[in-house]
ZADO-1210 file (C-alpha; in nm, 4 decimals, padded with zeros to 6 digits):
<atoms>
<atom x="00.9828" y="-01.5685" z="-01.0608" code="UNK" pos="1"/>
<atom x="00.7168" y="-01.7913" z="-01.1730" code="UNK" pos="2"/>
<atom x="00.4576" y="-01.8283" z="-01.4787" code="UNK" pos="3"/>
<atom x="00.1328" y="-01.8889" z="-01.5322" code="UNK" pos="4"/>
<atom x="-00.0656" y="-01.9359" z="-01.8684" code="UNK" pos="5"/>
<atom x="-00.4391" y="-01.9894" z="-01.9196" code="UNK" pos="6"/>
<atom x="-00.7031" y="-01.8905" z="-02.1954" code="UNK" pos="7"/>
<atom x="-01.0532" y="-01.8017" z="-02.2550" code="UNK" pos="8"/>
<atom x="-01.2975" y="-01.8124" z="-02.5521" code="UNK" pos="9"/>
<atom x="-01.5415" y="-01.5088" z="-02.5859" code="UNK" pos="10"/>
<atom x="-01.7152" y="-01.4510" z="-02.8795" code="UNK" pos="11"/>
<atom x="-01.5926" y="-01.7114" z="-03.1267" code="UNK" pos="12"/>
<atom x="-01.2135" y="-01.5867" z="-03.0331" code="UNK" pos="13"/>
<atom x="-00.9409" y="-01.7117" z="-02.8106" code="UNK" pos="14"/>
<atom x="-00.7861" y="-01.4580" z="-02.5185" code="UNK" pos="15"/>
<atom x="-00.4734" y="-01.6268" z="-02.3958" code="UNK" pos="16"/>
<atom x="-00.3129" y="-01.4773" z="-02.0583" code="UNK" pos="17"/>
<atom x="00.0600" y="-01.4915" z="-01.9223" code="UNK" pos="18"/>
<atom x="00.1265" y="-01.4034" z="-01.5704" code="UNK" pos="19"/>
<atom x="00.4923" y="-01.3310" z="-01.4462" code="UNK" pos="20"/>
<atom x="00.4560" y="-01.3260" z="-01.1019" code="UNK" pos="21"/>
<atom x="00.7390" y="-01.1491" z="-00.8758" code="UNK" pos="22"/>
<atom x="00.7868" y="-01.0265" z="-00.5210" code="UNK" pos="23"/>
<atom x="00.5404" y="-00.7802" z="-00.4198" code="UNK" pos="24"/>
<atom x="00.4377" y="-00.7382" z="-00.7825" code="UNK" pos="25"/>
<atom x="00.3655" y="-00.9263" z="-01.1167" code="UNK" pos="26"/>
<atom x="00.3059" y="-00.8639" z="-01.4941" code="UNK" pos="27"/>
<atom x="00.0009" y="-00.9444" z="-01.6903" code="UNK" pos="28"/>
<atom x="-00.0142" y="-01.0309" z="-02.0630" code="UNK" pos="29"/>
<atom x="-00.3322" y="-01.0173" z="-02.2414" code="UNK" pos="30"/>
<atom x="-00.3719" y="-01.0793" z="-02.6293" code="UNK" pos="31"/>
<atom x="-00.4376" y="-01.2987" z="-02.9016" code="UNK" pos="32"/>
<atom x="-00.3379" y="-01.5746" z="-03.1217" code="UNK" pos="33"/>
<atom x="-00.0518" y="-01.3494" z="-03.3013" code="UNK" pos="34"/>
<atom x="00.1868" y="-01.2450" z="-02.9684" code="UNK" pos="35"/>
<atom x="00.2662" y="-00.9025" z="-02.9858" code="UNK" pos="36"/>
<atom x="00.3598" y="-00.6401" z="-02.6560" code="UNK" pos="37"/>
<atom x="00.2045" y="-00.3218" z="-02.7886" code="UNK" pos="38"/>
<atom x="00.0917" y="-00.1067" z="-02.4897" code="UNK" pos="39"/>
<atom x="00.2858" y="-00.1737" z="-02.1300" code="UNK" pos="40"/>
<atom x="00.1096" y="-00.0024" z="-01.8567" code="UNK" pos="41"/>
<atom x="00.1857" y="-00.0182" z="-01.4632" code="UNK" pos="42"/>
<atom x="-00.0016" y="00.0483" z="-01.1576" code="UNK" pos="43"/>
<atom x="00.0917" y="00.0818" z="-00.7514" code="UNK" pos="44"/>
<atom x="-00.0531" y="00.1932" z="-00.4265" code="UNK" pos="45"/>
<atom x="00.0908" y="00.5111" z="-00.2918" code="UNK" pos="46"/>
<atom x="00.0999" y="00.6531" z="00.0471" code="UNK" pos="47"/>
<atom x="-00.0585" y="00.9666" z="-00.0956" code="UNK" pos="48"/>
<atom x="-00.4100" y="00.8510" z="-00.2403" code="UNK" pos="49"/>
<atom x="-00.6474" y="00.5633" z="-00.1876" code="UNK" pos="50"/>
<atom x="-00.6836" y="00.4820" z="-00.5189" code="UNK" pos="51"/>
<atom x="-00.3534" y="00.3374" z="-00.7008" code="UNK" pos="52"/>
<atom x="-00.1656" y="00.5621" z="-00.9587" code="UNK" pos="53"/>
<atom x="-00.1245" y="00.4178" z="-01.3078" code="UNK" pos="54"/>
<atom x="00.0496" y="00.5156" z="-01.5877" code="UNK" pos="55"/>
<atom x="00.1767" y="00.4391" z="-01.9406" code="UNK" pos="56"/>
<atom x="00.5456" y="00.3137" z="-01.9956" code="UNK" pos="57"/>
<atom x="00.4969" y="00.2005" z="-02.4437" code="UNK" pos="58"/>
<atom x="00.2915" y="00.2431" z="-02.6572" code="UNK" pos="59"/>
<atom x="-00.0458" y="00.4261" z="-02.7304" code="UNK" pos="60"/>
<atom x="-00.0668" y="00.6910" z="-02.4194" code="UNK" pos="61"/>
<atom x="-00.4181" y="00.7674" z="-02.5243" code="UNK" pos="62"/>
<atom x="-00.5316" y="00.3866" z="-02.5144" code="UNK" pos="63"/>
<atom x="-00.6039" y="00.3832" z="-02.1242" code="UNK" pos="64"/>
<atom x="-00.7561" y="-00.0291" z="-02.1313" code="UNK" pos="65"/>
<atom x="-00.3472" y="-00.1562" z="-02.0198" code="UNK" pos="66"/>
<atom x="-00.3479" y="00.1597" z="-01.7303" code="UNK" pos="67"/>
<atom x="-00.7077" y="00.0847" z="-01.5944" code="UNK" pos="68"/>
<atom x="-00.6708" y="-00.2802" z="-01.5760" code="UNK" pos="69"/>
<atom x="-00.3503" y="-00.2415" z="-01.4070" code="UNK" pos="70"/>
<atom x="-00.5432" y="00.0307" z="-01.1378" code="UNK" pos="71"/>
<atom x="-00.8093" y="-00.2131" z="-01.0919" code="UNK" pos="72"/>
<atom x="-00.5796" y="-00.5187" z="-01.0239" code="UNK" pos="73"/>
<atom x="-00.3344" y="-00.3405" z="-00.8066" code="UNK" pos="74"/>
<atom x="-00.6754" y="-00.2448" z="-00.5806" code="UNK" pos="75"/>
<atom x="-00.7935" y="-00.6008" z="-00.5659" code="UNK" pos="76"/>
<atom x="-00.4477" y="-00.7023" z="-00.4523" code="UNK" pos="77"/>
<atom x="-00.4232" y="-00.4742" z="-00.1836" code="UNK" pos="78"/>
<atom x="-00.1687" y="-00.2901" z="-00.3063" code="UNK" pos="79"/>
<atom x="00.0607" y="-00.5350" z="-00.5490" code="UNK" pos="80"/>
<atom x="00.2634" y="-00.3397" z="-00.7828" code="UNK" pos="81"/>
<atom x="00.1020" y="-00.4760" z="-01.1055" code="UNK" pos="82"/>
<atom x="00.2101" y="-00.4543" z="-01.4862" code="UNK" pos="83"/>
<atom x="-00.0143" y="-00.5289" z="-01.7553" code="UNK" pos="84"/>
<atom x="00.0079" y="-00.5568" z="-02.1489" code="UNK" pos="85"/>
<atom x="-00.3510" y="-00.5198" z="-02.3138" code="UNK" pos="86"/>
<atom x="-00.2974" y="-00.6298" z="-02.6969" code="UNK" pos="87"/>
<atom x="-00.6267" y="-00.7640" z="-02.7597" code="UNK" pos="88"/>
<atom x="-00.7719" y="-00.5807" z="-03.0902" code="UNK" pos="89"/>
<atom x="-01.1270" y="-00.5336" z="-02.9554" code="UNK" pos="90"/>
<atom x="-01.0600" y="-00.2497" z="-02.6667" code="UNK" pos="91"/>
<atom x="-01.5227" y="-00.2583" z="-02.6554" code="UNK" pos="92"/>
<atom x="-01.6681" y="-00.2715" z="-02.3159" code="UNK" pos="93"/>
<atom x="-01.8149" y="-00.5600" z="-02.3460" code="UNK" pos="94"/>
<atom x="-01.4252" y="-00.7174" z="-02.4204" code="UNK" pos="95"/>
<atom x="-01.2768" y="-00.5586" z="-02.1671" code="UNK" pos="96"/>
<atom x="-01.4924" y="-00.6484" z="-01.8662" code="UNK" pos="97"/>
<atom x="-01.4652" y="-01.0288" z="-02.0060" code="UNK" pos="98"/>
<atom x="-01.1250" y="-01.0254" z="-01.9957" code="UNK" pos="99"/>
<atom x="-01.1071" y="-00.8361" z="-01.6525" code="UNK" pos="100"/>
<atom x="-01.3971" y="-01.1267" z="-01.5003" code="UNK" pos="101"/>
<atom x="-01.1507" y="-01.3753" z="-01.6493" code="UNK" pos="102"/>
<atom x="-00.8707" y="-01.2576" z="-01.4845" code="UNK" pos="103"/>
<atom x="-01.0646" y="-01.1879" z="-01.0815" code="UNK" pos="104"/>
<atom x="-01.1983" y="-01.5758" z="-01.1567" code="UNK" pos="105"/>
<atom x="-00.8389" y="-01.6901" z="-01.1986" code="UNK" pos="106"/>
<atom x="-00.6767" y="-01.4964" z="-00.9561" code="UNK" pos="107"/>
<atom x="-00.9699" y="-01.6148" z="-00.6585" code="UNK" pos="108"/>
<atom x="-00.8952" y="-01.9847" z="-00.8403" code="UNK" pos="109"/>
<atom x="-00.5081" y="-01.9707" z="-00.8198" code="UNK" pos="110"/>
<atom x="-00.4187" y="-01.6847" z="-00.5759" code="UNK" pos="111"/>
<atom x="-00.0524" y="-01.7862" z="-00.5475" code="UNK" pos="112"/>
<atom x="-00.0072" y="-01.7744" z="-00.9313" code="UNK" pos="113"/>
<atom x="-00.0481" y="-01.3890" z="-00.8733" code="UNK" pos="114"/>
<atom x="00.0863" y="-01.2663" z="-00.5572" code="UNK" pos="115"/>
</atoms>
């Protein structure tokens, strides 16, 4: 196991990140100032479709940000089994595709942080 922690600023607030990276997979926390794990989401490859199944594991089922960020990563790793905790309060589109830049800029900055 290893960690890695970085943060961004959009819109006058902070968006801190945690990365637990594993073998062949890693999990992604994304939130705010007060740490909380709300909604746990996780996403793989199968042999079955092209594009990676994700599903809920706690919290909100009908909150799909966690689940589609975890899709979305797991494709841009080439398959990586990949976990991921949303609990930022604004779930807007315009919050969601910052945090998702934020993470592809890190991850082509410090590959080996994340698989």
């Amino acid at each position: 196991f290893s960690t890695h922690q970085f943060s961004r600023h959009f819109n006058g607030n902070s968006v801190h990140f945690l990365v637990l990276r594993m073998e062949s997979s890693f999990f992604l926390w994304v939130g705010s100032q007060n740490g909380c794990l709300k909604n746990l989401s996780v996403a793989m490859s199968t042999a079955f479709e092209k594009s990676p199944t994700a599903c809920s594991l706690m919290g909100d089922a009908s909150d799909l940000t966690s689940s589609a960020l975890a899709a979305k990563l797991t494709k841009r790793t080439g398959g990586c089994q990949v976990f991921v905790s949303y609990n930022v309060p604004a779930t807007d589109a315009a919050t969601v595709n910052f945090v998702h830049e934020s993470i592809v800029e890190e991850m082509s900055l410090r590959p080996d942080k994340f698989y």
